[in-house]
C-alpha positions in Angstrom: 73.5 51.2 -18.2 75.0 48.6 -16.1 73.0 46.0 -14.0 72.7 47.9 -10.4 70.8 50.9 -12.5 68.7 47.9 -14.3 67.4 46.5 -11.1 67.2 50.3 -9.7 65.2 51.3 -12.0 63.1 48.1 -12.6 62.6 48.6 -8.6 61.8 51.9 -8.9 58.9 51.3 -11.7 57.6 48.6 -9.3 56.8 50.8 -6.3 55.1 53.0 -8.9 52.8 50.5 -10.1 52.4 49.4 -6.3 51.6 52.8 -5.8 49.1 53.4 -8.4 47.4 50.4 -8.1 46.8 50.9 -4.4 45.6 54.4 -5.4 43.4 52.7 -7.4 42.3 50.1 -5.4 40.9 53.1 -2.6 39.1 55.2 -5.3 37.0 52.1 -6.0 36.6 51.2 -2.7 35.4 54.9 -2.1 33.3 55.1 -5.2 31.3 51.8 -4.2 30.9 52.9 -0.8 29.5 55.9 -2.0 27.8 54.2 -4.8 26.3 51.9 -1.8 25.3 54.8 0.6 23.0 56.4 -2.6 21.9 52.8 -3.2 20.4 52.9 0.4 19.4 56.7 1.5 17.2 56.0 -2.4 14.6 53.6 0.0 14.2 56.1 2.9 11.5 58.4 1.2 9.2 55.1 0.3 9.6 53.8 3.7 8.8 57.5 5.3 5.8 57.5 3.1 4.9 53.8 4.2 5.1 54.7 8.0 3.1 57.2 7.8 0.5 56.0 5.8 0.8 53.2 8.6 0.7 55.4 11.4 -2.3 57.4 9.8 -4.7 53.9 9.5 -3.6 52.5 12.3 -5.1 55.4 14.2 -8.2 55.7 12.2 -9.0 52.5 12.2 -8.0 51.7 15.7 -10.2 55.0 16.6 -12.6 53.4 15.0 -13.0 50.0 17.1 -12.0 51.5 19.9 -15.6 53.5 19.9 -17.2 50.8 18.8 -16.4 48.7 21.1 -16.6 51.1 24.1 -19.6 52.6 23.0 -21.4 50.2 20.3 -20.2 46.8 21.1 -23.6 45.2 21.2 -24.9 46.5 17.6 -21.8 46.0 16.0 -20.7 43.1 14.1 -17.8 40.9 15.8 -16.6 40.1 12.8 -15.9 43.8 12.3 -13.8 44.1 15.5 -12.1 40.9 15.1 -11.3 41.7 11.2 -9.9 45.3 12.4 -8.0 44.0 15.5 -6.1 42.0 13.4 -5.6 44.6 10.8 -4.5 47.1 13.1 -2.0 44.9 14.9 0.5 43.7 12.1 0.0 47.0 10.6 1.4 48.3 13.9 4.2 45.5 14.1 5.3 46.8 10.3 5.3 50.4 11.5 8.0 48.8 14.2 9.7 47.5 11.9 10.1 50.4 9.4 11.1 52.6 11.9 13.9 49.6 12.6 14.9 49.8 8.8 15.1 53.8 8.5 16.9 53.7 12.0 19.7 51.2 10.5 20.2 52.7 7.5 20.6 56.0 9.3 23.1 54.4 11.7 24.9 52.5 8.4 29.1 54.4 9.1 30.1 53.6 5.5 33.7 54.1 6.3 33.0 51.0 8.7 34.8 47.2 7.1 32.8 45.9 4.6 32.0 43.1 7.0 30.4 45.5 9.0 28.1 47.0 6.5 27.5 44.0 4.7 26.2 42.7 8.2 23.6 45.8 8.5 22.4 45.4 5.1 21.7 41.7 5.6 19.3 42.6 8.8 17.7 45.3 6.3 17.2 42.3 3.2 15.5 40.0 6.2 13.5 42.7 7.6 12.0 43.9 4.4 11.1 40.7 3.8 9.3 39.7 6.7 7.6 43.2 6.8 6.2 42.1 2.8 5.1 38.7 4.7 3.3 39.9 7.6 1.2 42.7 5.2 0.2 39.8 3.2 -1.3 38.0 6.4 -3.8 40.7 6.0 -5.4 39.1 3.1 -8.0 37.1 4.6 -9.3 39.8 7.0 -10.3 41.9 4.0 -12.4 38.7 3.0 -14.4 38.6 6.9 -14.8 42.3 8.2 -18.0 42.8 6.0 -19.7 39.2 7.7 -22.8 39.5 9.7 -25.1 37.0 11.7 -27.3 37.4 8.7 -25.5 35.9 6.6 -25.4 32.8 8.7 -29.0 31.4 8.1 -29.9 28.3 6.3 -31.4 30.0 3.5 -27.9 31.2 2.8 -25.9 27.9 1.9 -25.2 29.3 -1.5 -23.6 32.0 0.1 -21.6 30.4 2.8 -20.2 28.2 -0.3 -19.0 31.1 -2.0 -17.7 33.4 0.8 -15.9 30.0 2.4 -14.1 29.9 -1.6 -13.1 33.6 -1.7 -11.9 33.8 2.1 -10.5 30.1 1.8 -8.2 31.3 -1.6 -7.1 34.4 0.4 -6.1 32.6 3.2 -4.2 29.8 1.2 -2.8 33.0 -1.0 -1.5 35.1 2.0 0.1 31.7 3.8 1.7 30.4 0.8 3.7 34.3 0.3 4.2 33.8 3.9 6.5 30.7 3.9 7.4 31.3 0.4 8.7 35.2 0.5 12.4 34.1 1.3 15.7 35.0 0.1 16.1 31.8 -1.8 13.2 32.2 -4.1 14.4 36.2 -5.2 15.1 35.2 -9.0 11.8 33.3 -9.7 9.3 35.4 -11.4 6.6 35.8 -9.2 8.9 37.2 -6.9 11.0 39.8 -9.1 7.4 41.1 -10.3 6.0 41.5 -6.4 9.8 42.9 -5.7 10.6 45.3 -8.4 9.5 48.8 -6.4 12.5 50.6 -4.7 12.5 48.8 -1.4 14.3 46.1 -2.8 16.8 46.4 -5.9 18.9 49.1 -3.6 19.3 46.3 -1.5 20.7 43.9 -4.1 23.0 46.5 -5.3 24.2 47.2 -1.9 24.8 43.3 -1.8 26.5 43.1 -5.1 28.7 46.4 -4.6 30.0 44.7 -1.1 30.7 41.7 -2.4 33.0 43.3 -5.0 34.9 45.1 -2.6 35.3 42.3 -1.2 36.6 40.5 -3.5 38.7 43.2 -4.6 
C-alpha cells in the first residue's frame, strides 16, 4: 500500500468518524429535547389542579363578600371584608399567572435554538417563583379575618398582646419568604424543603439538560 492509498484511506476513516459523531451529536440533542419537553408537560397537571382550586375559592369567597357587603355590610366585621379582599385579590393575580405558565409551556417549539427555549424556561423559573411569594403574602390575613370590635376593649389587653405576637410573626414570616424566595438562595435548605413538589425540579432539569446542549 503506497502513501496516496494511506492518506485515502486515513481520509476516508475521518469523514466516518465526522460522520458518526455528528450523528451522534443530533440523537443527544434530540433525546434532551425530548428529555426536556417530558421534564415540562410533568408540571401542567399540578398547575391545572392549582388554577382551578384558585378559580373555585376565588369565587366562593368573592361570592361571599360580595353579599356581605351589598347586603350585610353594617353587621359584618370589617376585618372580615378587608381580610377576604385581600385574599381574593393575589389569589386572582396567581390564577393570572398560572394561566401565563401553562400558556408558555404550551407555546415552548422544542425544535426552536436552545437560546430560545432556555429563554422561555427562565420566564417560567421567575414566574413560579413569584407566584410562591405572593401566596405567602396571604399569611397575615389568615391571622385578622376572625377580629371583631369586641376584641378591642380594655379588658382585653392580654389578648391584644397575644393576637399582635401571632399576626406580628406571620407578617414578619410571609415578608421575609417574600424578599428571600429568589433564585440565588435555591440550594439552601429551607428552600429545597419548601421547593421539592413537582413545580420546580422539572424546571431545574429543563435548565441543566439546556445547558448541556449547549455546551455540547
Amino acid at each position: 500500500m503506497n502513501e496516496k492509498e494511506i492518506k485515502l484511506l486515513w481520509q476516508s476513516a475521518n469523514e466516518k468518524l465526522d460522520r458518526s459523531l455528528q450523528v451522534n451529536k443530533t440523537n443527544t440533542d434530540d433525546i434532551a429535547r425530548l428529555k426536556v419537553q417530558n421534564f415540562l408537560a410533568s408540571m401542567k397537571p399540578t398547575k391545572v389542579f392549582a388554577l382551578i382550586v384558585g378559580i373555585i375559592w376565588v369565587i366562593v369567597l368573592g361570592s361571599i363578600l360580595a353579599n356581605l357587603i351589598v347586603n350585610h355590610l353594617d353587621e359584618v366585621s370589617l376585618f372580615f371584608v378587608f381580610s377576604g379582599t385581600i385574599q381574593v385579590l393575589l389569589t386572582a393575580i396567581t390564577i393570572g399567572i398560572y394561566v401565563y405558565q401553562i400558556n408558555l409551556i404550551n407555546k415552548i417549539d422544542f425544535s426552536e435554538p436552545v437560546l430560545t427555549i432556555q429563554e422561555k424556561v427562565s420566564k417560567l423559573k421567575i414566574s413560579t417563583l413569584n407566584v410562591t411569594r405572593l401566596l405567602f403574602l396571604q399569611l397575615p390575613v389568615w391571622t385578622t379575618f376572625y377580629w371583631n370590635e369586641k376584641m378591642f376593649v380594655a379588658e382585653n389587653w392580654l389578648l391584644w398582646i397575644l393576637q399582635g405576637i401571632v399576626t406580628l410573626s406571620f407578617t414578619y414570616v410571609a415578608l421575609w419568604l417574600f424578599f428571600n424566595i429568589k433564585y440565588e438562595n435555591r440550594n439552601k435548605r429551607w428552600f429545597q424543603l419548601m421547593f421539592r413538589g413537582k413545580e420546580w425540579k422539572p424546571i431545574l432539569q429543563s435548565m441543566e439538560l439546556l445547558n448541556q446542549i449547549k455546551q455540547y
